[in-house]
Backbone as CSV, one residue per row, in Angstrom:
resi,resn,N_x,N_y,N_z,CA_x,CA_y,CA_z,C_x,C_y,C_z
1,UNK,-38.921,-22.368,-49.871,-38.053,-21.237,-49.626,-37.552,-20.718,-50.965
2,UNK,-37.575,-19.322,-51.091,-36.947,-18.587,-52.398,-35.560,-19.018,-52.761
3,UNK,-35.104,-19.114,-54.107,-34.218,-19.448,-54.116,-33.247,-18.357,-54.260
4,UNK,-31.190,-18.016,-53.673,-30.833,-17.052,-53.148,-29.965,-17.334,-54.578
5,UNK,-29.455,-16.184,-54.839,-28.493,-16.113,-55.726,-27.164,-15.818,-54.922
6,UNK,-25.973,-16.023,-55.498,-24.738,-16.219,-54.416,-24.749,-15.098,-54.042
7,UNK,-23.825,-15.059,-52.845,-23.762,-13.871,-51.849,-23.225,-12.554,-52.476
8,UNK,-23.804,-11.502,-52.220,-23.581,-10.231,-52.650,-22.345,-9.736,-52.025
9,UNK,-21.717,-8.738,-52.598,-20.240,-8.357,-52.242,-20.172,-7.000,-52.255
10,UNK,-19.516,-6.356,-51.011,-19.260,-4.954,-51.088,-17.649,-4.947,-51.590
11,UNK,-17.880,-3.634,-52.027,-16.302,-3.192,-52.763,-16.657,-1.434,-52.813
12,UNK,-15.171,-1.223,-52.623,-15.086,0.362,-52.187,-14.861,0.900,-53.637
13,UNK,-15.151,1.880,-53.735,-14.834,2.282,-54.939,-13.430,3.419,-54.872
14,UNK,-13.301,3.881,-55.907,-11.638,4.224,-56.339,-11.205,5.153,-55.192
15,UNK,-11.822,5.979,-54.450,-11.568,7.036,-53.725,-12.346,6.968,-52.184
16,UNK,-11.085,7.305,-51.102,-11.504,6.126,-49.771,-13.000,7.728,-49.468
17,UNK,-13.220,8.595,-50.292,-14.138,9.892,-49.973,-15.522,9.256,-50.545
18,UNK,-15.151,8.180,-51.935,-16.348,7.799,-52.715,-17.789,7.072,-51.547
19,UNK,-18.973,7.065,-51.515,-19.681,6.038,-51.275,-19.104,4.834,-51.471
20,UNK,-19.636,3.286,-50.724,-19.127,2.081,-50.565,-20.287,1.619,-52.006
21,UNK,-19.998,0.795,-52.236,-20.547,0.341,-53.482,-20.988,-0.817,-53.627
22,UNK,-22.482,-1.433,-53.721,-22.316,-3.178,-53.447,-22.875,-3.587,-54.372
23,UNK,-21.774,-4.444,-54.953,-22.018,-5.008,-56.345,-22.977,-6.363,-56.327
24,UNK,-23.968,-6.302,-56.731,-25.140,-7.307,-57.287,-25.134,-8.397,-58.404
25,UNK,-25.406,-9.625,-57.865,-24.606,-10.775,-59.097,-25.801,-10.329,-60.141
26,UNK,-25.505,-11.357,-61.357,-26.140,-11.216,-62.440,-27.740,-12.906,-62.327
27,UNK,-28.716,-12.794,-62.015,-29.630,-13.670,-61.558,-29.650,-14.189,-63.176
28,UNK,-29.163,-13.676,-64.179,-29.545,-14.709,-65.347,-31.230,-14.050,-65.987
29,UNK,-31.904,-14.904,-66.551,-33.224,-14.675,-67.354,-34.117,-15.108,-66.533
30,UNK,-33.757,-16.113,-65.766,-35.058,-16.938,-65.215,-35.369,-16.105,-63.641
31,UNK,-34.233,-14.852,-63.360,-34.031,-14.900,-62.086,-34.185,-13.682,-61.566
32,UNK,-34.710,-12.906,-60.441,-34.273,-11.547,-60.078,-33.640,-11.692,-59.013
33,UNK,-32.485,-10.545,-58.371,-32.859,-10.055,-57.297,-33.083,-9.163,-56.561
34,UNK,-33.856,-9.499,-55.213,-34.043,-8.437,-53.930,-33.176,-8.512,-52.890
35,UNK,-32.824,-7.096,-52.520,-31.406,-6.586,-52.126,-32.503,-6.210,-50.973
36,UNK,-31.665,-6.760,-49.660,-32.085,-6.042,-48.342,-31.194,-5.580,-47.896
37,UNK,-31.360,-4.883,-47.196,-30.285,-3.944,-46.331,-30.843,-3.512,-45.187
38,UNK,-29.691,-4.103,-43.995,-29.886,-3.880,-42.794,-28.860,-3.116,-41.958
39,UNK,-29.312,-1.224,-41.560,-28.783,-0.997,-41.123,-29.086,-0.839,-39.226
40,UNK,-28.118,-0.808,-38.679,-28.183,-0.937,-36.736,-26.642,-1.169,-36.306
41,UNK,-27.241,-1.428,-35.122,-26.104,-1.723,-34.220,-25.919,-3.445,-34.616
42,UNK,-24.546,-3.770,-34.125,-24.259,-5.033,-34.563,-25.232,-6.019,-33.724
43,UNK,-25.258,-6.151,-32.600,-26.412,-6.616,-31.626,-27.757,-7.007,-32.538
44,UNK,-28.212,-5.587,-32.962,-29.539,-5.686,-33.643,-29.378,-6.350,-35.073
45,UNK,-28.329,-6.011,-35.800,-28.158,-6.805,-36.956,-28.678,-8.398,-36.877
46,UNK,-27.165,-8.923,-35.935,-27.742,-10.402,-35.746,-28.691,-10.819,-35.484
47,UNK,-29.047,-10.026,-34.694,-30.611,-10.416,-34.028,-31.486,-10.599,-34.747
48,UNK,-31.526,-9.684,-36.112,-32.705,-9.987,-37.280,-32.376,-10.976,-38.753
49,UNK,-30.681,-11.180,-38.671,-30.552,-11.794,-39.423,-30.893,-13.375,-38.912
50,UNK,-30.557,-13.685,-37.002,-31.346,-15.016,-36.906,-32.610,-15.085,-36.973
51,UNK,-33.241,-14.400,-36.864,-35.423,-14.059,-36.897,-35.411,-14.478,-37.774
52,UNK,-34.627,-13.955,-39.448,-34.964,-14.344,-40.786,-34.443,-15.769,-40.925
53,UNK,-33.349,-16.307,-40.526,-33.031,-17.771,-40.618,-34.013,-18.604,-39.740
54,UNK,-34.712,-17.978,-38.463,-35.605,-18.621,-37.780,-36.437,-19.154,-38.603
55,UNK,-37.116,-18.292,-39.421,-38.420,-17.740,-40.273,-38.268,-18.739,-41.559
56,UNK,-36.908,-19.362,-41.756,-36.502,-20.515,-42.916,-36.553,-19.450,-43.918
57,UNK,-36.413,-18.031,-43.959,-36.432,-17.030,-44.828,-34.792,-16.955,-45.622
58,UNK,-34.139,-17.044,-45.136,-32.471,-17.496,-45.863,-31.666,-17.959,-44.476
59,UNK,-30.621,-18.716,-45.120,-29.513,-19.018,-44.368,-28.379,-17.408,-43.581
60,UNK,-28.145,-18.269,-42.669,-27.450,-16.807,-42.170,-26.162,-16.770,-42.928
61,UNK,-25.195,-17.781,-43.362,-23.792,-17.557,-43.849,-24.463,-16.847,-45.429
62,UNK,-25.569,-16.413,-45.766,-25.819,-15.666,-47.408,-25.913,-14.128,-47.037
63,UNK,-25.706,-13.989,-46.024,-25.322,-12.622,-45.936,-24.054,-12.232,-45.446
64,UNK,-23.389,-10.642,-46.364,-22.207,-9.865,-46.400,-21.374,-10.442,-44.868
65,UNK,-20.360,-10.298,-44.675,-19.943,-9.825,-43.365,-20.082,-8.314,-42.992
66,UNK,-19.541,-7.291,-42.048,-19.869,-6.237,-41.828,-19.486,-5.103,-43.328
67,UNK,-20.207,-4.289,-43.605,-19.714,-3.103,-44.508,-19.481,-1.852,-43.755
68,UNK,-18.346,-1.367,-44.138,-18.071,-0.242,-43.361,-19.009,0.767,-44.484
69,UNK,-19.968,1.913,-43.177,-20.749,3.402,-43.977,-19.352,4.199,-43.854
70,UNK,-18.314,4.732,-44.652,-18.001,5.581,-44.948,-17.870,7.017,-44.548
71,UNK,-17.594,7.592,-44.633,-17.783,9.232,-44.393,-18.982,9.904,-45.420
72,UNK,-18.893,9.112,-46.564,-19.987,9.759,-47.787,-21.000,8.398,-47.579
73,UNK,-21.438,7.748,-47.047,-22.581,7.163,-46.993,-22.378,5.649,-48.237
74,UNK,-23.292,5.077,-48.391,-23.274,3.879,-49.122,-24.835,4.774,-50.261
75,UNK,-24.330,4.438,-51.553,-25.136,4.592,-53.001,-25.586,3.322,-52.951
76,UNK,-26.998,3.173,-53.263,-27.530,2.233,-54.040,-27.875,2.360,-55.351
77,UNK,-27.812,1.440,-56.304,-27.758,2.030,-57.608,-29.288,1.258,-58.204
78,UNK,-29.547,1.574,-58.981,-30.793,1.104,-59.040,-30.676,0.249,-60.365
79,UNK,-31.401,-0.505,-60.373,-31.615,-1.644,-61.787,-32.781,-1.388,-62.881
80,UNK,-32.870,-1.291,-63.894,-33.879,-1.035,-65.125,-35.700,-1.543,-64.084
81,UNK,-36.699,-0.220,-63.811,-37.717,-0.977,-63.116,-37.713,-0.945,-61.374
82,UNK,-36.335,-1.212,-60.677,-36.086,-1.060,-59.376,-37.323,-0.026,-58.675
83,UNK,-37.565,-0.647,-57.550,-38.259,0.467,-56.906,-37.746,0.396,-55.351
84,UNK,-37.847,0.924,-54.294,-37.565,0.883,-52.578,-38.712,1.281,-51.767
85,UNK,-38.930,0.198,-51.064,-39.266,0.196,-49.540,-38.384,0.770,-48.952
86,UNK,-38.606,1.121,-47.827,-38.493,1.046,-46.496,-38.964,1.123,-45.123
87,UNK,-38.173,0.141,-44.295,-39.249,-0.058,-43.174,-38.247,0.105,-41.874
88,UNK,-38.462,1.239,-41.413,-37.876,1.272,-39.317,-38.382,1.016,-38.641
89,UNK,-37.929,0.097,-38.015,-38.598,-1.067,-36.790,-38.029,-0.436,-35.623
90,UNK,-38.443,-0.177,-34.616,-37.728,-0.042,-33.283,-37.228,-1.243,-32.529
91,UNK,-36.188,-1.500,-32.198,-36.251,-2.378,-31.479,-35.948,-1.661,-30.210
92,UNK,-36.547,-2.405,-28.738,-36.396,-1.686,-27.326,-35.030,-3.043,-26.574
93,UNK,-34.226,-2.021,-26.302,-32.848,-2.640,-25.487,-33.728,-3.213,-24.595
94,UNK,-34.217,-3.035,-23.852,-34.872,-4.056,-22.449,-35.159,-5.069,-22.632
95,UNK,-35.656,-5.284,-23.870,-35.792,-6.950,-23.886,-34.388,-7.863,-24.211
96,UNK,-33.130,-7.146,-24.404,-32.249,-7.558,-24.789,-31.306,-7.947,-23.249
97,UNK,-31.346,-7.377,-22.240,-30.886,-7.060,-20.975,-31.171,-8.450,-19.959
């Protein structure tokens, strides 16, 4: 299993109008990291954060508690090199029922 660098932390920035802001530890020389982000309904959140602990992919307590989106949305800031995926999965309520 990859090894996790400590848990990432949201923090609002100066103005409650600003984007939410989530500050990224420092992995050191030997280390990077990859920032996922999962947005949904809370239902669906958990649901994929246990799949990934299923999967022995990380522990569930290494991820945020909830981040509030704002009125102006959440900035990601990018790192020297950074690049983004992204991937929308559907999930169907019926199997949840």
């Amino acid at each position: 299993m990859p090894s996790t660098p400590d848990k990432l932390t949201a923090q609002p920035l100066p103005t409650e109008t600003a984007p939410t802001r989530i500050v990224t530890p420092d992995p050191g020389p030997s280390g990077e990291v990859i920032r996922h982000i999962l947005i949904g309904s809370p239902e669906g959140i958990r649901e994929t954060i246990y799949a990934l602990h299923l999967k022995r992919y990380v522990e569930q307590a290494m991820w945020t508690g909830p981040v509030n989106i704002g009125p102006n949305g959440v900035t990601i800031t990018r790192n020297e090199g950074d690049i983004l995926f992204y991937l929308m999965r559907l999930r169907s309520l019926d199997a949840v029922r």
